[in-house]
DOLUM-612367 format. One line per field, with one value per residue (C-alpha): y, x, z. Coordinates in steps of 0.1 Angstrom, whole numbers. Layout:
BEGIN
c2	Y;...
c1	X;...
c3	Z;...
END
This chain:
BEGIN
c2	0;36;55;90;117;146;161;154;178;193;183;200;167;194;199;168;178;183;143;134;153;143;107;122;148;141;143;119;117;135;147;142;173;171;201;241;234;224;247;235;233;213;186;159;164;159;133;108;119;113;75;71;92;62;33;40;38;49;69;42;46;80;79;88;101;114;146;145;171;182;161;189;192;177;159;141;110;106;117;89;64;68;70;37;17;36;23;53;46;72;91;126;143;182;199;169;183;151;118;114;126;100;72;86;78;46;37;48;28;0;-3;8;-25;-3;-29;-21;-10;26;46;78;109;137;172;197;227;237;252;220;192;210;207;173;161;137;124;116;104;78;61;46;16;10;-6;1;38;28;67;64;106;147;169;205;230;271;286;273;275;314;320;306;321;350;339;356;336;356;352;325;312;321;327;290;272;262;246;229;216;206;185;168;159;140;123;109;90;74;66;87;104;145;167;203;227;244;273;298;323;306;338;332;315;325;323;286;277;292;276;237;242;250;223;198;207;206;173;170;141;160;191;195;217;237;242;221;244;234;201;203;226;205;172;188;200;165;144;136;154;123;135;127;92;84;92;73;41;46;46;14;1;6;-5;-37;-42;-75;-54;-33;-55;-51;-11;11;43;40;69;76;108;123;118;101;79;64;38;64;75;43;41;75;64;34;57;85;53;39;72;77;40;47;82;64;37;60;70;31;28;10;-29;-36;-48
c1	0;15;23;7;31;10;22;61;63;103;104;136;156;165;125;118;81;80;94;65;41;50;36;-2;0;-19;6;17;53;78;113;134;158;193;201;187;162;194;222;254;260;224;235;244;216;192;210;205;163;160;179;155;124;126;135;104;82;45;41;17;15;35;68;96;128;160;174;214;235;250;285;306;298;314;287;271;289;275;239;244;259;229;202;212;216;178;162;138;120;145;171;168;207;206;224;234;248;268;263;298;280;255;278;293;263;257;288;290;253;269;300;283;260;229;198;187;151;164;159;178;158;179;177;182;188;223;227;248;217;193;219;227;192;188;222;215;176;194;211;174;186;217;198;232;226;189;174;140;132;141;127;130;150;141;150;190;186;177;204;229;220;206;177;145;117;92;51;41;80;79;118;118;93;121;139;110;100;134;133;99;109;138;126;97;124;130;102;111;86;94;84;81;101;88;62;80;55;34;7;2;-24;-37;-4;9;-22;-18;17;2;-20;3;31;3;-3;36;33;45;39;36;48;75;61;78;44;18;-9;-4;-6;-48;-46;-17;-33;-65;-50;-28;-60;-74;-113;-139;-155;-122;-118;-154;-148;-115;-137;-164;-134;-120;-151;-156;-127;-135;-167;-167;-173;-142;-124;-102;-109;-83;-107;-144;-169;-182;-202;-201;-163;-134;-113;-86;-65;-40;-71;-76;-37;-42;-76;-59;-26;-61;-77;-48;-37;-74;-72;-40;-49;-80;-61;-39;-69;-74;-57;-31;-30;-7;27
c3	0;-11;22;26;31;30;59;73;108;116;154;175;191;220;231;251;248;210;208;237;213;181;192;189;163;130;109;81;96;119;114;148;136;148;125;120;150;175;188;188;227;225;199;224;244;212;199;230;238;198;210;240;220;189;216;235;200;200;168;154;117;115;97;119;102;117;103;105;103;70;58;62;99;129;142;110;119;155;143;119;141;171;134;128;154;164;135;123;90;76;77;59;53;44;17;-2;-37;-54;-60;-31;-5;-11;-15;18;36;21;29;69;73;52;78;114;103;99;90;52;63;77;41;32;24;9;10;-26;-10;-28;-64;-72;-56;-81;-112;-98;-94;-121;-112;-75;-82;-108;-75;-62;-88;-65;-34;-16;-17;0;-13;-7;-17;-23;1;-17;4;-12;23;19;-22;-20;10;-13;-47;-39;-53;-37;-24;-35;-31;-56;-57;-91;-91;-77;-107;-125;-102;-83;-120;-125;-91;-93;-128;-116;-86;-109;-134;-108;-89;-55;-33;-33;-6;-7;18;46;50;74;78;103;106;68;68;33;20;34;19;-16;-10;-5;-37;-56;-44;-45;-82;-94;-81;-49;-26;3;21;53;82;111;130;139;132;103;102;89;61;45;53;31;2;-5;4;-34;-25;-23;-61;-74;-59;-68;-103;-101;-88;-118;-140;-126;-128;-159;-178;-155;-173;-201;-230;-223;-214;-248;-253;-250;-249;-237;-230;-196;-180;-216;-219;-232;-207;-217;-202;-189;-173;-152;-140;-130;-114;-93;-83;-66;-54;-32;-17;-6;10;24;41;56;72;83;106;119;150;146;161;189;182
END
């Protein structure tokens, strides 16, 4: 079953009660951030409630991945080391701009014994990650490099260009297109950055709409009030799956059984149509067992 990942929720390691919290919010996923949300004095400290936070479990069916510090840090390789032997679903790494600093992930996980199930999430928040994206989405085929997805980063992308986030991102399209393209050759969920302008309630939600319609799977928060609006705007609306079940229906009928095109409500449908149908259908199924509690271990 596809995982929903409407909604992926930053979480400081440092704030004991933002880990206690992030058990019953109803987001998608958290991110246990070891990184931006952490002073330096504070990174020990976040690093071992993060340990005891993911040993102690609870977060049902969220998705729970660690955020590292960047590679050219000095504490990427004890965030790393305490990730795996912790087991989260995934493990995101910021500013990742080359294929190497991939590998060199792979390769630490691969040696410190880490169990293949912990996935690695990836952040393109660098000019060189967007020029490289193509190039680091093509390493999902290498089940070494165990890349699961892109989360887009504009916030680091305009610090470091100069580019300026503007209202609408329009400086940004290019570069969003450019990612999304990318992590769809090769099959990879992409998430869109963070909203920072938490009082913006008009705008963050412009901002999901608009995400949600260049194809993003989902969007990364920094607050949880807004954890609803983003959960609503990635949810396919219940018209839409019911004309995705029609459609499926259908193409299931005898006499169609052989048709490539077939009319329905007035229209043409075509079998494009019905993969697009089944792709609506599952994410609806999945977002409503996501609501289920979840059965006891």
């Amino acid at each position: 079953m596809i995982r929903p990942r409407r909604s992926l929720l930053f979480m400081p390691g440092s704030n004991a009660r933002a880990l206690e919290k992030a058990r019953l919010l109803p987001a998608d996923g958290v991110i246990l951030d070891l990184e931006d949300a952490v002073a330096p004095d504070a990174k020990e400290t976040a690093r071992a409630q993060i340990a005891s936070t993911l040993a102690e479990g609870g977060f049902g069916r969220r998705e729970v991945l660690v955020r590292i510090n960047a590679l050219d840090s000095p504490w990427w390789l004890d965030d790393l080391a305490m990730a795996g032997k912790a087991k989260p679903d995934g493990i995101l790494v910021p500013k990742v701009s080359s294929v190497d600093d991939l590998a060199a992930v792979a390769n630490r996980l691969t040696d410190i014994g880490a169990d293949m199930s912990i996935k690695v999430w990836i952040m393109i928040e660098t000019a060189r990650g967007v020029l490289n994206a193509e190039h680091l989405a093509a390493q999902a085929q290498d089940e070494e490099m165990r890349l699961a997805g892109f989360v887009f980063g504009p916030n680091d992308i305009s610090r470091e260009t100069g580019i300026r986030m503007l209202p609408g991102r329009a400086t940004m399209l290019p570069m969003i297109s450019h990612c999304v393209l990318a992590a769809r050759a090769y099959g990879l969920t992409i998430l869109d950055g963070p909203f920072s302008d938490i009082a913006n309630i008009e705008g963050f939600a412009c901002e999901c709409a608009q995400a949600r319609d260049f194809g993003f799977d989902g969007k990364t928060l920094i607050h949880p009030s807004q954890i609803e609006a983003c959960n609503a705007t990635f949810t396919p609306p219940a018209a839409e799956v019911e004309q995705a079940r029609k459609i499926i229906a259908a193409f299931a009928l005898p006499e169609n059984a052989t048709r490539g095109a077939i009319q329905l409500d007035g229209r043409m449908v075509e079998r494009l149509h019905a993969e697009i149908a089944k792709k609506t259908i599952a994410i609806a199924d999945a977002i409503a067992a996501m609501a289920q509690p979840a059965r006891p271990a």
